[in-house]
C-alpha positions in Angstrom: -32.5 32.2 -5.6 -34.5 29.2 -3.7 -35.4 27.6 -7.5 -31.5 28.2 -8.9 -30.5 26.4 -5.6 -32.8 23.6 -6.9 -31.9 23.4 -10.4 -28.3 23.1 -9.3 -28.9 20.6 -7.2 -30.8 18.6 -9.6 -27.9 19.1 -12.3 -25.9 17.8 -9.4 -27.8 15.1 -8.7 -28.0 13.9 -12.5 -24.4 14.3 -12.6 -23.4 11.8 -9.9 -25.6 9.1 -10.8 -24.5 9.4 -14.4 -20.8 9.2 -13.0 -21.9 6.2 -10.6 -23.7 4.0 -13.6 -20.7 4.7 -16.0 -18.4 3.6 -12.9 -20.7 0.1 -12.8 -20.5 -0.4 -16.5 -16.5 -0.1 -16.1 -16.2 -2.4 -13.1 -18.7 -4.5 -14.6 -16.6 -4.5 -17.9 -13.7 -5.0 -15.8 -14.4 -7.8 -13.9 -16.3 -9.5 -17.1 -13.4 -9.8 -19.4 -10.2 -11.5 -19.4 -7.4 -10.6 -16.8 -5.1 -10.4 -19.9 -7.0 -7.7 -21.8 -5.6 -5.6 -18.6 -2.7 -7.0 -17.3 0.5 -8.3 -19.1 0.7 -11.6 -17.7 3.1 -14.0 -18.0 5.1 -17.1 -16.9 9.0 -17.4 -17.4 11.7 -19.6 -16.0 15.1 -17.9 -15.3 17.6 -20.8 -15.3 21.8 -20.3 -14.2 20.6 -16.4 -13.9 23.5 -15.7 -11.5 26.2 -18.1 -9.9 26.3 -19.2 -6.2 29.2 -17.1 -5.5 27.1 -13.9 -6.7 24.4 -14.2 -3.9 25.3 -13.7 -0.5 21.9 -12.6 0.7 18.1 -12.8 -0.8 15.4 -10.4 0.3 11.7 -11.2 -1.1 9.0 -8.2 -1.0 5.8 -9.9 -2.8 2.6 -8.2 -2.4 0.6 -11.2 -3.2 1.5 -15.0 -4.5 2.6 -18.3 -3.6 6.5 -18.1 -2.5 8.6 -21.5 -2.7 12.1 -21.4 -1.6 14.3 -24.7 -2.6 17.8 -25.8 -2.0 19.6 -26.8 -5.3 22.3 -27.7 -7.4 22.5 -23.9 -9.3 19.7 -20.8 -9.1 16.8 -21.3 -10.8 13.7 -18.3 -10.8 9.9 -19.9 -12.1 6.9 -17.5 -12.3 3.7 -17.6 -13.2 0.8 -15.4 -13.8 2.4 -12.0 -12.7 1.5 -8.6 -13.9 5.1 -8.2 -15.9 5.0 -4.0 -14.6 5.0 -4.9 -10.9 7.8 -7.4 -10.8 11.5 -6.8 -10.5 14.7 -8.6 -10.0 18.1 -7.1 -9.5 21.6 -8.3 -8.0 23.2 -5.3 -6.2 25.8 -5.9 -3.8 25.8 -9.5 -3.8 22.1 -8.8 -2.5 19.7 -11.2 -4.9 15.8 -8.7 -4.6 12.7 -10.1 -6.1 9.7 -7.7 -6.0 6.6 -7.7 -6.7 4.1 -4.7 -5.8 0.4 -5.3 -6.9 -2.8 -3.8 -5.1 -5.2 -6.2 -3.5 -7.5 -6.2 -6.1 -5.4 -6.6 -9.1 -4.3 -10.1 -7.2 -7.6 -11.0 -6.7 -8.9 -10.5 -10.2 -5.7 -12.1 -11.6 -6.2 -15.2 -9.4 -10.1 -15.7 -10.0 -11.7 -18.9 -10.8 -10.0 -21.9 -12.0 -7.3 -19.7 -13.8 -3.1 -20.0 -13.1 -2.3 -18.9 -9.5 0.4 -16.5 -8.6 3.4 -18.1 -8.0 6.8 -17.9 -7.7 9.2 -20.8 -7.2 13.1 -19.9 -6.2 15.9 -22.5 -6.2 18.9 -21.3 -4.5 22.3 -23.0 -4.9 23.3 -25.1 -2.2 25.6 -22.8 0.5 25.0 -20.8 3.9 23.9 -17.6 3.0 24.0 -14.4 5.1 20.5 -13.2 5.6 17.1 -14.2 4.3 14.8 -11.2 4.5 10.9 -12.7 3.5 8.3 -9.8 3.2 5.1 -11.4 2.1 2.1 -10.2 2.7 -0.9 -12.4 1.0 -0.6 -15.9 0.1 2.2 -18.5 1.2 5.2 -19.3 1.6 7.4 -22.7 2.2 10.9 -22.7 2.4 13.0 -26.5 2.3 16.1 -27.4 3.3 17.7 -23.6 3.1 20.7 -22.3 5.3 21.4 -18.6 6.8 23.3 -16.9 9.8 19.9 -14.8 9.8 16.3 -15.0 9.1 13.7 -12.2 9.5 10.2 -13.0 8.4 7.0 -10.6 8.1 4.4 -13.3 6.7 1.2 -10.7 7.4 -1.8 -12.9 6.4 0.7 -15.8 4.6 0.8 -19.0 6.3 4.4 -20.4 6.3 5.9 -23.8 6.3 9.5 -24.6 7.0 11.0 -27.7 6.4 15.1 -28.7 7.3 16.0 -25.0 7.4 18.9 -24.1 9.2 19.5 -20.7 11.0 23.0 -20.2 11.9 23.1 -16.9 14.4 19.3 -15.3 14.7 15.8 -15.3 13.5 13.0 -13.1 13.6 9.8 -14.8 13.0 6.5 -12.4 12.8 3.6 -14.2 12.3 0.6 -11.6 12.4 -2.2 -13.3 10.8 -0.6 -16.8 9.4 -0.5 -20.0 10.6 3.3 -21.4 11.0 4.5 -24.6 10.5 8.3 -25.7 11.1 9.8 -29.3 11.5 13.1 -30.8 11.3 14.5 -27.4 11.8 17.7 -25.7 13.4 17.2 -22.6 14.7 19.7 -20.5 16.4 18.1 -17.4 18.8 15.1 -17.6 17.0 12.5 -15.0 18.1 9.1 -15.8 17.4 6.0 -13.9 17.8 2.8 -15.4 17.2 -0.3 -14.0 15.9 -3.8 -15.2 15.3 -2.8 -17.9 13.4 -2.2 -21.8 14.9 2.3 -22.0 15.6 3.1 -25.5 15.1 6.6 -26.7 15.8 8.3 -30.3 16.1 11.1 -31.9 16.0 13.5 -29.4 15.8 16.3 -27.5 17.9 15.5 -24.1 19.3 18.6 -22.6 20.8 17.7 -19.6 23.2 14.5 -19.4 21.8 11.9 -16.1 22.9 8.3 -17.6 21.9 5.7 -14.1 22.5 2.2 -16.1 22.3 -1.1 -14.4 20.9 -4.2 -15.5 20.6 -3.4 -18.5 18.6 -2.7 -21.9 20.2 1.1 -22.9 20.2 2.1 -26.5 20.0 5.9 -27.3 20.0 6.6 -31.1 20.2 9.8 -33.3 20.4 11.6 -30.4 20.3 15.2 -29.3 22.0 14.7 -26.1 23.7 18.5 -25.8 24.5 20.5 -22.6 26.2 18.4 -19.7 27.8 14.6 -20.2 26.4 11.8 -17.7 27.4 7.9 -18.5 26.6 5.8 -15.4 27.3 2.3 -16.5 27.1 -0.8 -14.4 25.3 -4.7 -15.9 25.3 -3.8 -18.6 23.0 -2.8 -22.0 24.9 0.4 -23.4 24.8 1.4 -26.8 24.7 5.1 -28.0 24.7 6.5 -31.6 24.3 10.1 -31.5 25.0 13.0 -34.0 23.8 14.6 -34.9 26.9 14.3 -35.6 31.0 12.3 -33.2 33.5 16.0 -33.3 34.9 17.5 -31.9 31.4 15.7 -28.7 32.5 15.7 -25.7 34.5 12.6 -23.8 35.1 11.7 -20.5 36.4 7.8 -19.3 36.5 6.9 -15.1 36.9 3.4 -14.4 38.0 0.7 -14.6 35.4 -3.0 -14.9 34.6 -2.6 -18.5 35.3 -0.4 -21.7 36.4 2.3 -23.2 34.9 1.8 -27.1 33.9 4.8 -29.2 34.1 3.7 -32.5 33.5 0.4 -32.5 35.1 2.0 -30.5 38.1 0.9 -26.2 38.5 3.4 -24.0 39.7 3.2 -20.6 39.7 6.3 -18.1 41.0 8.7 -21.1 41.3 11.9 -20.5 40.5 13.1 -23.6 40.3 17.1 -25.1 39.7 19.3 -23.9 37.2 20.9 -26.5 34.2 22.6 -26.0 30.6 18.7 -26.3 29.1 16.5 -22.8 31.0 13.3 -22.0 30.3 11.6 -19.1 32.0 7.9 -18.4 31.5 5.4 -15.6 31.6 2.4 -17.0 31.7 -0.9 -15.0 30.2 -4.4 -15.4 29.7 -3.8 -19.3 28.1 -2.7 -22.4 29.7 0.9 -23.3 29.2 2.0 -26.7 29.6 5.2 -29.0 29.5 5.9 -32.7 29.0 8.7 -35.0 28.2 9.4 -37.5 25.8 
């Protein structure tokens, strides 16, 4: 019985590292040969696909890739070196979906060496649409000069740039991994919660903004932080350079980890005068500090 036990295992044993070299030679194979032999790659440029009174919203779900989002005379969809199985578009409801679902490691193989990048480039006809919902998980993503009543925005590990982008009514900015970059900007009741990533804000009006800090440094200069504004502070520091007097402000301070800054000044469970432009703060583990320009 002792010896069948043996032999079995042996016949085991030969088994798995017969299955483990075949498995090297595929990956091997795999990873030694063109993308193309395994993918079915391509680039294509949708011009006039649908007219500006077609879209009312856009939601983006892309797995992996290089997102651009452009304001425009009439819609326009590039692409380049996407797996052709993974990506969809569709109008339904007025609701203009792009979609592209591709594991991690068919990106990565896709995108090696000096080879075409993932990317896809989105002109939208020039008009105030009614939401923008941005799902992207790996990559990045910059958006230019775009209008909506509402923004939400999961960038996971993609670091984000906005430039002249105007939210009408609300935004919800997560920022998990990515670094975020946003100037010249409008935002209406814009939410934003930071992440590990660097938040970098200027010039721009933030109307009744809620800022939830991480452990990433925030920097907001010559911006407006008009209406009711509350900055709840994480480990990461926070500086903030605001357009405007000491006297445009109100300021009220709950009991944190550490002092409130206001220029040069600490304060800490002040609750200070009230004016058209409030700011209340929760301060965490990082320093948080105000000036004026």
């Amino acid at each position: 019985m002792r010896e069948e036990l043996t032999l079995r295992q042996k016949i085991s044993i030969g088994l798995s590292v017969a299955g483990l070299i075949l498995l090297l030679i595929g990956i091997a194979s795999f990873f030694g040969s063109d993308a193309e032999d395994y993918f079915d790659l391509f680039d294509e440029v949708y011009y006039g696909t649908y007219q500006s009174a077609d879209i009312k919203s856009v939601k983006i779900d892309i797995d992996y890739g290089d997102v651009v989002i452009l304001n425009g005379s009439e819609f326009q969809l590039k692409i380049d070196n996407v797996d052709k199985e993974n990506f969809k578009m569709e109008l339904v409801n007025n609701v203009l979906s792009i979609r592209y679902d591709v594991p991690v490691i068919d990106s990565i193989y896709m995108n090696k060496g000096d080879g075409a990048k993932t990317r896809f480039e989105l002109v939208l006809p020039n008009k105030m649409y009614e939401e923008l919902n941005l799902d992207v998980f790996n990559g990045s993503l910059n958006i230019k000069g775009v209008s909506c009543n509402e923004l939400v925005l999961n960038s996971k590990m993609t670091d984000t740039d906005f430039e002249k982008v105007n939210i009408n009514q609300s935004a919800t900015i997560d920022l998990s991994l990515s670094d975020f970059k946003a100037q010249s900007c409008m935002m209406y009741s814009p939410q934003i919660i930071c992440g590990n990533g660097y938040t970098h804000i200027m010039k721009s009006t933030l109307n009744n903004l809620k800022l939830e800090g991480a452990m990433g440094d925030v920097n907001i200069a010559s911006c407006l932080l008009s209406g009711s504004s509350r900055i709840e502070g994480g480990s990461g520091d926070i500086n903030i350079l605001l357009s405007g007097s000491k006297e445009s402000y109100g300021f009220s301070f709950l009991s944190g980890n550490k002092d409130v800054t206001v220029d040069s000044q600490s304060y800490k469970d002040y609750d200070g005068k009230t004016s058209d432009n409030n700011i209340l703060v929760d301060s965490g583990r990082g320093a948080i500090a105000f000036k004026f320009n």
